[in-house]
KOLGU-962416 format. One line per field, with one value per residue (C-alpha): residue in one letter; x, y, z. Coordinates in Angstrom, 3 decimals, m for minus. Layout:
BEGIN
rest c(A/...);
c1 c(X/...);
c2 c(Y/...);
c3 c(Z/...);
This chain:
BEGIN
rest c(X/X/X/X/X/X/X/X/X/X/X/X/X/X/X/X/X/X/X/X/X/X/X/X/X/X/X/X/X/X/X/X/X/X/X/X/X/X/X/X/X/X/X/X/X/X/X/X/X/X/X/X/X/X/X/X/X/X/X/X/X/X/X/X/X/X/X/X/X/X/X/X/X/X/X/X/X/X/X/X/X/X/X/X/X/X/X/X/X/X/X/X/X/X/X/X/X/X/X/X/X/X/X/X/X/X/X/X/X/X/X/X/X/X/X/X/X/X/X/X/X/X/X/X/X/X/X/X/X/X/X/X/X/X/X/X/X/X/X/X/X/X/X/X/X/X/X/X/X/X/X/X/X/X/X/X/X/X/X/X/X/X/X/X/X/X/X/X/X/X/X/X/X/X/X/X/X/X/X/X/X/X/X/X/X/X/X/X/X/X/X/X/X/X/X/X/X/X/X/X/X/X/X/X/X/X/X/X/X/X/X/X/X/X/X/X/X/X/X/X/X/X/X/X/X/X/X/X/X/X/X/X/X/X/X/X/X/X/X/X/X/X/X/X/X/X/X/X/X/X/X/X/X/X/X/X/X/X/X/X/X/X/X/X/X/X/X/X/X/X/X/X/X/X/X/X/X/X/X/X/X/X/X/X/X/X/X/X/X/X/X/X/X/X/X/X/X/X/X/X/X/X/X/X/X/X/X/X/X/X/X/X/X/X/X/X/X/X/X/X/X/X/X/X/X/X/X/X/X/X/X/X/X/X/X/X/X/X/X/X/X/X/X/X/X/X/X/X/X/X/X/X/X/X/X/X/X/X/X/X/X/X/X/X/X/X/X/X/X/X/X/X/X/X/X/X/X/X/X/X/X/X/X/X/X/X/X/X/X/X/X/X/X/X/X/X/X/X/X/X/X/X/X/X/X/X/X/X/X/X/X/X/X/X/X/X/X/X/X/X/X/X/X/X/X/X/X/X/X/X/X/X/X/X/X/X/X/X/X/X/X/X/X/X/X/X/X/X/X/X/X/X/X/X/X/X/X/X/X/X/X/X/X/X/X/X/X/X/X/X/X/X/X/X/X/X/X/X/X/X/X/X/X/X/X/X/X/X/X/X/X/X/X/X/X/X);
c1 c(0.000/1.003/2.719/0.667/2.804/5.967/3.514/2.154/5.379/6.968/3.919/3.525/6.160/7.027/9.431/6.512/4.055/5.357/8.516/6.895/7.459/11.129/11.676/10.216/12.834/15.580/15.129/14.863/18.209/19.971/18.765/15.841/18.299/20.773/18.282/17.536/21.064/21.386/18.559/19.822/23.322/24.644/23.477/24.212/24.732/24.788/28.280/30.347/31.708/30.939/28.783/28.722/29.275/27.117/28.616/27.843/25.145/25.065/23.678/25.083/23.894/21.263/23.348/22.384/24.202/24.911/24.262/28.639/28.988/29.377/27.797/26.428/24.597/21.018/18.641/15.114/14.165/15.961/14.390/11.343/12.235/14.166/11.440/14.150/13.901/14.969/17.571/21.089/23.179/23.200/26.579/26.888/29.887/30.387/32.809/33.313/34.085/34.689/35.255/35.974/38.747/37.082/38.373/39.129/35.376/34.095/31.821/29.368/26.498/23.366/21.011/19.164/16.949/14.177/15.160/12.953/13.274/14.166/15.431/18.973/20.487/18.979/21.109/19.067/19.086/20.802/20.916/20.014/17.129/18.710/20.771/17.850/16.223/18.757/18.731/14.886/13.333/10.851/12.275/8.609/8.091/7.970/9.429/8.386/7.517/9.785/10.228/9.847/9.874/9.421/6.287/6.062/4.611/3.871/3.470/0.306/0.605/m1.603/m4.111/m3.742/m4.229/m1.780/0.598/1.542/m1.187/m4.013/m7.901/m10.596/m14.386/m17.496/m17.735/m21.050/m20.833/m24.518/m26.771/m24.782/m21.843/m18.263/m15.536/m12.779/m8.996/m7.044/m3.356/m2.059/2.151/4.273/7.904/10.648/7.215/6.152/2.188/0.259/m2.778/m3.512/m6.913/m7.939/m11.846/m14.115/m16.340/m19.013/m18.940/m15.819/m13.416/m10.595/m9.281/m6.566/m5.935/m3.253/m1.325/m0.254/m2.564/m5.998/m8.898/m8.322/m6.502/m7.367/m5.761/m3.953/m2.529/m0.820/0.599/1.402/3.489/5.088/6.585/3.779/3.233/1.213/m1.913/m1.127/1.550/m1.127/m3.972/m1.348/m0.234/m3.623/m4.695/m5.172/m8.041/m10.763/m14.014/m10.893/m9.733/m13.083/m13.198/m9.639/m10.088/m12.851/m10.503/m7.997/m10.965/m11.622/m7.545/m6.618/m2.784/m1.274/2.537/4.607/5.503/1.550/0.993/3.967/2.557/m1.068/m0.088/2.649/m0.933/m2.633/m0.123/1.616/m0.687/0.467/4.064/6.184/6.457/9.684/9.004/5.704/7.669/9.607/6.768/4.980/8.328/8.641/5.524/5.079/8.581/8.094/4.090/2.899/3.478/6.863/7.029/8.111/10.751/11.678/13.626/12.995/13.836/10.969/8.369/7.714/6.811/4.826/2.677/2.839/1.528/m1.186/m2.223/m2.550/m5.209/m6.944/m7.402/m8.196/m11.219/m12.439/m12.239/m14.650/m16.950/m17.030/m17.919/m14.371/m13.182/m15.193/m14.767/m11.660/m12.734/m10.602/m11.504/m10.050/m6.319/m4.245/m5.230/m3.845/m0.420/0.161/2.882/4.835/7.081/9.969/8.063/6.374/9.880/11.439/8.844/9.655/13.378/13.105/11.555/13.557/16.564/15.599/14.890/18.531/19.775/18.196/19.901/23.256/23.445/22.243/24.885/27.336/26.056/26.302/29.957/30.968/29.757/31.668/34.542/34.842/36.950/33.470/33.660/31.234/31.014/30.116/27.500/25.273/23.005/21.934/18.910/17.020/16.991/16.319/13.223/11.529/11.786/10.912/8.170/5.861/6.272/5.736/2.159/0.731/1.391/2.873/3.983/1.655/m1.465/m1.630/m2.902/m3.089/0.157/1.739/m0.221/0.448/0.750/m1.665/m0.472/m3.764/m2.454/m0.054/m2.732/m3.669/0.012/0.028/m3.352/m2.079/1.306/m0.750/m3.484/m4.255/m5.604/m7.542/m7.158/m10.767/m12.874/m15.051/m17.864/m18.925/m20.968/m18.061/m20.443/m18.332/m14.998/m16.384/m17.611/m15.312/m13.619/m13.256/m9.645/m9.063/m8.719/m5.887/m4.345/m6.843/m8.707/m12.726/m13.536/m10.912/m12.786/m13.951/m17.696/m19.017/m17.664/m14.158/m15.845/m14.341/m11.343/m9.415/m8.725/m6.133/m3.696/m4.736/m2.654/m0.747/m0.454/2.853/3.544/5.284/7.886/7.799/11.227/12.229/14.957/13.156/16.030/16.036/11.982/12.753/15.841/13.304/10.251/12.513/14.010/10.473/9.921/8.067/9.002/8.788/6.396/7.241/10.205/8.360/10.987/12.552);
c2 c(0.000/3.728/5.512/8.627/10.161/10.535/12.723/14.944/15.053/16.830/19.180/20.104/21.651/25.190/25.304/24.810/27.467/30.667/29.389/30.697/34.322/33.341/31.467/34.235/37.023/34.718/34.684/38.191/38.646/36.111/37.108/39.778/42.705/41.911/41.465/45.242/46.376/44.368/45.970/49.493/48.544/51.929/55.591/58.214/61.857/64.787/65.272/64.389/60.574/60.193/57.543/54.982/51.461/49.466/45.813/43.156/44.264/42.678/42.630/42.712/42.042/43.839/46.661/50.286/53.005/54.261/57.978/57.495/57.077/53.146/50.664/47.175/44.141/44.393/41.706/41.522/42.274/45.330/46.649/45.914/47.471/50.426/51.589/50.904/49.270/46.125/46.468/46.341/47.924/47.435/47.407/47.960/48.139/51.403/52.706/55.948/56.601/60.208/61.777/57.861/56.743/54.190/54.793/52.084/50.411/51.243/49.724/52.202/51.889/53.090/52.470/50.268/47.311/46.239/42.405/39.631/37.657/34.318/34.550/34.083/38.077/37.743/37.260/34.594/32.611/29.506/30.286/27.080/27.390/27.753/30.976/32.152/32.356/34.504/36.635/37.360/34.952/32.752/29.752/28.807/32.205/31.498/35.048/36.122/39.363/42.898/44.895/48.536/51.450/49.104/47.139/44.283/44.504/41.562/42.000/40.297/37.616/38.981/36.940/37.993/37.135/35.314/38.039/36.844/34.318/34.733/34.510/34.808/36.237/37.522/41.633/43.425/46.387/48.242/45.573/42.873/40.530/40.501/37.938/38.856/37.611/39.658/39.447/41.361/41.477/42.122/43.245/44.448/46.017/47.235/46.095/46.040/45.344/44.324/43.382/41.549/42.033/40.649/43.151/44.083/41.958/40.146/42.712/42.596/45.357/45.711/48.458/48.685/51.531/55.165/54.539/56.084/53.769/50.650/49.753/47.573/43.998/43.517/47.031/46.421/43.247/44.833/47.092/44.200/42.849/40.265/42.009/39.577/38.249/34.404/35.826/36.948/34.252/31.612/33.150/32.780/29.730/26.962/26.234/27.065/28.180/30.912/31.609/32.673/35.382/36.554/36.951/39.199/41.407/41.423/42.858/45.879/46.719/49.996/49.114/47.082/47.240/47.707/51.370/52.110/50.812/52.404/55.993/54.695/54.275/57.481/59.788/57.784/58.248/61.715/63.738/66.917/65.858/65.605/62.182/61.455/62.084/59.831/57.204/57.156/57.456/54.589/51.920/53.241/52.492/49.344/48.379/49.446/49.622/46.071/42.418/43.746/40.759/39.163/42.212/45.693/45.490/45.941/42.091/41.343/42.846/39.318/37.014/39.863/39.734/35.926/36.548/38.793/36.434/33.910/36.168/36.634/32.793/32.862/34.960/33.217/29.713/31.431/32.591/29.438/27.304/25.721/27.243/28.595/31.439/31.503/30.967/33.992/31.854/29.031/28.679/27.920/31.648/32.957/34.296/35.203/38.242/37.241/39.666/38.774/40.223/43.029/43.909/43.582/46.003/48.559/48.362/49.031/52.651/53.375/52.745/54.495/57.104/56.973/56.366/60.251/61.752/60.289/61.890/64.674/64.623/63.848/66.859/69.489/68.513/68.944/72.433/73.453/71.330/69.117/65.515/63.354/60.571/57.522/57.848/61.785/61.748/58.427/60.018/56.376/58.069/58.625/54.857/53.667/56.312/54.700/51.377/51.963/54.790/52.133/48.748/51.186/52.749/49.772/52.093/50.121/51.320/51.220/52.497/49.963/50.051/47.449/45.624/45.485/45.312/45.081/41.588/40.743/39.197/38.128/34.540/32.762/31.074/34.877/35.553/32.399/33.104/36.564/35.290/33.015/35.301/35.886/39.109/40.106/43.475/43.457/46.143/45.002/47.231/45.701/42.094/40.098/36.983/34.407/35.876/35.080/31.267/28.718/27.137/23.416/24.388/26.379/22.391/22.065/25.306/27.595/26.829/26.626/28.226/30.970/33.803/37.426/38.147/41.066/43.128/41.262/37.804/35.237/38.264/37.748/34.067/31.785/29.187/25.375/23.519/21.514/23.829/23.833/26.871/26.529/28.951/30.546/30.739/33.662/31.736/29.441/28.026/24.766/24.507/24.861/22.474/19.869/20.715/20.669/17.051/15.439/16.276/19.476/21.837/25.352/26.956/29.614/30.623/31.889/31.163/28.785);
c3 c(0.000/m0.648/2.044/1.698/5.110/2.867/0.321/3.373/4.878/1.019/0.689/4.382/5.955/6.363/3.653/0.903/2.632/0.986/m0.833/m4.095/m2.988/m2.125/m4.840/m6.964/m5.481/m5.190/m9.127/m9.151/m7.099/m9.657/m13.162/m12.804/m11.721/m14.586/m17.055/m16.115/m16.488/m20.152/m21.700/m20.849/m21.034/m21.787/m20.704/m23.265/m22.748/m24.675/m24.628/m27.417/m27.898/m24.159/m22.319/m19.772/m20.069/m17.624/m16.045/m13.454/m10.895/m7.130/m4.170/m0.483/2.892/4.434/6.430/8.587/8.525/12.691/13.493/14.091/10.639/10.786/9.006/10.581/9.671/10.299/11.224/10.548/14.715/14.610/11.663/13.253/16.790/15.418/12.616/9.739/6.082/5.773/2.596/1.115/m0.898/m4.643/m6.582/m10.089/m12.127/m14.061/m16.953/m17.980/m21.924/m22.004/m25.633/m26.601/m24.167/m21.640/m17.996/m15.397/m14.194/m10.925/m8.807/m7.556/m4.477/m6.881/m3.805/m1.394/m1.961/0.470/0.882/1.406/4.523/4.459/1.084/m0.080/0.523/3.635/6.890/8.620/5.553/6.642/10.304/12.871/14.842/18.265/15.976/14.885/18.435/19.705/16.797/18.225/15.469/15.412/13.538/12.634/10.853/7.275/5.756/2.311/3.460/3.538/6.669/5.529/7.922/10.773/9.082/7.447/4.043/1.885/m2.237/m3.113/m5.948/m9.055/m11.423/m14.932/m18.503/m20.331/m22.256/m25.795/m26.318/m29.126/m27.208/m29.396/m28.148/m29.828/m29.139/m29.816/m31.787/m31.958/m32.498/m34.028/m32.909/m34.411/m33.992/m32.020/m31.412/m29.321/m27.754/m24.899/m26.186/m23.447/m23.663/m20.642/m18.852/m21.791/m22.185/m26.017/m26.715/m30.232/m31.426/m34.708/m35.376/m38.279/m39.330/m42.130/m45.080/m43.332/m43.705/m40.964/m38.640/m36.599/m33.575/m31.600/m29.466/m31.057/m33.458/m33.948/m34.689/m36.750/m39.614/m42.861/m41.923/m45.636/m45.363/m42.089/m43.330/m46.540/m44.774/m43.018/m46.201/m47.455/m50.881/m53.358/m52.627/m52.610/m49.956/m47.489/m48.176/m47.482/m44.365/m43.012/m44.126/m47.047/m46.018/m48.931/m46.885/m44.737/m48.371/m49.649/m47.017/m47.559/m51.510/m50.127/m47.964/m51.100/m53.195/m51.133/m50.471/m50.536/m51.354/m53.537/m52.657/m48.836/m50.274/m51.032/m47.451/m45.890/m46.934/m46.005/m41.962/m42.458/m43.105/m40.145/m37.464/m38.858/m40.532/m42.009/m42.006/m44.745/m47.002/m45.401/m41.948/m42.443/m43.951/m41.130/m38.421/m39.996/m39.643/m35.961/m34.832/m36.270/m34.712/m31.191/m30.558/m32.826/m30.682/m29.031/m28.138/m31.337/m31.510/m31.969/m35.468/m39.014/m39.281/m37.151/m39.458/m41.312/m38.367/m37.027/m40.426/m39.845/m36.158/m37.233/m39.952/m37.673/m35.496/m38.453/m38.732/m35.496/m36.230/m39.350/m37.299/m34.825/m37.536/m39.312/m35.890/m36.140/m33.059/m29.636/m27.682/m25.738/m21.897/m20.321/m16.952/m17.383/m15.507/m18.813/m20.120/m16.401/m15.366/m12.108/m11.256/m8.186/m5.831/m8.535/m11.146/m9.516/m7.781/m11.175/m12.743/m9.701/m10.463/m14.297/m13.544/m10.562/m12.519/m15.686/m13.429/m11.924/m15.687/m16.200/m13.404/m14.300/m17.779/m16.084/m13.545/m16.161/m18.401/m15.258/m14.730/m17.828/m18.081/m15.216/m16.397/m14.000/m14.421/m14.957/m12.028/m11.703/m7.539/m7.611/m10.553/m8.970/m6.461/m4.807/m2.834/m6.390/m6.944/m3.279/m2.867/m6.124/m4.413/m0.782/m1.235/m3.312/m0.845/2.052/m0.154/m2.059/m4.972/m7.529/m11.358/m13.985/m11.654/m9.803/m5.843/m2.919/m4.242/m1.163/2.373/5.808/6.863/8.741/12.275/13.686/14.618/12.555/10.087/9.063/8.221/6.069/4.482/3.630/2.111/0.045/m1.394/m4.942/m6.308/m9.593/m11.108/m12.072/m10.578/m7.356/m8.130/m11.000/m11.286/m12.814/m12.224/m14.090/m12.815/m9.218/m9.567/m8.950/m12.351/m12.652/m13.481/m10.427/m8.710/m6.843/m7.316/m5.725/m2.070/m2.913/0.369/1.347/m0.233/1.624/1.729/0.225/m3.095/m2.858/m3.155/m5.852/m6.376/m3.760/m3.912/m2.096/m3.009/m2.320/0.068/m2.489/m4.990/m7.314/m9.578/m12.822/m13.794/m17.551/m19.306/m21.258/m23.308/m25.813/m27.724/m25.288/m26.315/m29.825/m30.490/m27.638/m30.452/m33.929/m32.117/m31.984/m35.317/m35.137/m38.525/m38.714/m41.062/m43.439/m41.688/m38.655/m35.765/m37.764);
């Protein structure tokens, strides 16, 4: 017979209760703060052939500075006793290039990060529990919250829909229904929303950011770089009843060629300009502002078309009773943004703040002709305010409120309950009816009773006992070679 004590024993012990939220900032300590640095990598300045060269970022120990000057290791009691933040010092390597010869790199404090307790940065992290006692821990207290001005704040875990992944619904427009496929495309924080739509006489079109109203579906992909007709209908399918209604879209184009379409979007998006500038408009904004996701270079145009053409399949399956609506409450069309993630959105504005004073800085001192120095120009406090001031308010980038919240100390099944909680963005005023039922998908992951009563009911939502989460991976060559080894091919080129 099954030993079902060794299964209880692996799911319940206090190292699975909230080890998603460590596990989560541990990532964000290990790749989530580089990441950052790589995608700004350098920080121009107005000043001629001079920039600076960003390196390796790390993190120390979680220190205070003594009203002597001194600096000491802080534990998570004192912070709470003394009213202090929790954090540590961030290094990151710097390099001057100043009117192009590259100085020796130095490794500057650019601020303070709020640490997590219990993780990895954290000085209990590997203590024994007769260490931790006299340290003024509990060794039962699970961590996975941050200690800022004295309190302890936890960031909430939030429900949302999958980025990057095609959903397809039914929209009413007036009196009559129209076939939908939409993607959210998400990119280093950046969020796009991109919507296909079938409308009269099955003519497709597409919206997206920067650009007002819609736009006809084979001049976008025109502009892409799918010129002939047999180009675009076999893009979106072979299949002759989808053909029928593309030859119909190809009827009423309003281009014929990429230039034709190029000019079309340069009047939509820069009216009044000259041709050049519109020209130019047009390629920029279908770079940076369509599916980011898929890239931000001219070379990315094609599998963008192929992307889009794909939507529009999407929305001709739907029409044709090939396909149903896309169930936006079902678990596989969820993400969920853990303190990693949220902490990792925090840091990419705080820093390009801190990116802005630097050139700045930089700027200043060389109109007073000063020697420019990496220590003098990094003002750490600009960083460390931008990630204190929002875990101490709830107040999160992008609009959001409520992210973090006082953890609530009740008894020590309300401070698990609260380091376990799940919250939707959706509005609690409004009915929401099938957003608050219980899914048959939500089994196992989410607890069918732990809900508030009242407006928050079926929002606010808890994890199940046993509940595992996945992690997503942002490198998909492993995937792909896995995929192309069991025989899957690419078609027309499209990651291939």
């Amino acid at each position: 017979m099954l030993d079902r004590s060794v299964l209880y024993r692996a799911y319940f012990t206090k190292d699975k209760l909230v080890h998603h939220h460590i596990n989560s900032f541990n990532e964000f300590i290990d790749r989530g703060l580089q990441k950052v640095i790589d995608e700004v990598r350098i920080i121009e300045t107005n000043i001629e052939n001079t920039y600076v060269k960003l390196g390796k970022i790390r993190v120390e120990k979680p220190v205070v500075m003594e009203a002597d000057g001194s600096v000491e290791r802080l534990y998570p009691n004192d912070a709470r006793l003394r009213n202090l933040t929790y954090a540590s010092p961030i290094k990151l390597e710097m390099s001057i290039v100043d009117r192009g010869e590259e100085k020796e790199p130095v490794e500057a404090m650019i601020g303070m990060l709020p640490i997590m307790v219990m993780s990895k940065v954290c000085n209990l992290y590997g203590m024994s529990e007769e260490e931790m006692v006299s340290y003024g821990e509990d060794p039962l207290d699970p961590g996975g919250y941050f200690i800022v001005n004295g309190s302890e704040r936890v960031i909430m875990t939030l429900e949302d829909l999958a980025p990057n992944k095609i959903l397809v619904e039914y929209n009413q427009r007036y009196d009559e229904f129209i076939e939908v496929a939409k993607v959210f495309s998400q990119r280093q924080g950046y969020r796009s929303l991109v919507i296909v739509e079938r409308g009269k006489r099955s003519i497709l079109e597409v919206s997206f950011p920067s650009v007002a109203g819609r736009i006809n579906f084979v001049t976008l992909v025109r502009a892409l770089g799918l010129e002939t007709d047999m180009d675009i209908v076999k893009a979106v399918s072979d299949n002759p009843e989808i053909m029928k209604f593309m030859l119909e879209n190809l009827e009423e184009a309003e281009v014929s060629t990429t230039e034709e379409a190029l000019e079309k979007i340069g009047n939509r998006v820069a009216a009044g300009q000259a041709k050049e500038y519109q020209k130019k408009r047009a390629a920029y904004v279908l770079d940076r502002y369509l599916l980011p996701h898929i890239g931000v270079e001219e070379k990315d145009r094609y599998a963008k078309a192929l992307f889009l053409s794909r939507m529009a399949e999407a929305c001709f399956e739907l029409a044709l009773g090939k396909r149903g609506e896309d169930d936006k409450d079902h678990y596989a069309n969820k993400r969920l943004k853990l303190s990693g993630d949220l902490m990792e959105d925090l840091f990419r504005v705080a820093f390009n703040r801190l990116t802005r004073d630097i050139k700045y800085q930089l700027e200043r001192a060389s109109m007073r002709n000063r020697e420019l120095n990496v220590i003098t120009t990094v003002r750490a406090d600009v960083l460390t305010e931008r990630m204190i001031h929002p875990l101490a308010t709830g107040n999160w980038v992008g609009g959001r409120t409520g992210v973090s919240q006082l953890l609530d100390r009740t008894d020590y099944m309300a401070s698990l309950s609260h380091l376990r909680r799940v919250i939707s963005p959706l509005s609690r005023s409004q009915p929401h009816f099938e957003t608050r039922d219980l899914h048959a998908t939500q089994w196992g992951r989410i607890c069918p009773s732990e809900t508030p009563e009242g407006p928050n009911c079926g929002l606010v939502k808890n994890f199940a006992q046993g509940v595992e989460l996945s992690k997503g991976v942002e490198d998909y060559e492993e995937v792909k070679t896995m995929l192309i080894n069991l025989g899957v091919r690419p078609v027309g080129g499209y990651g291939g």
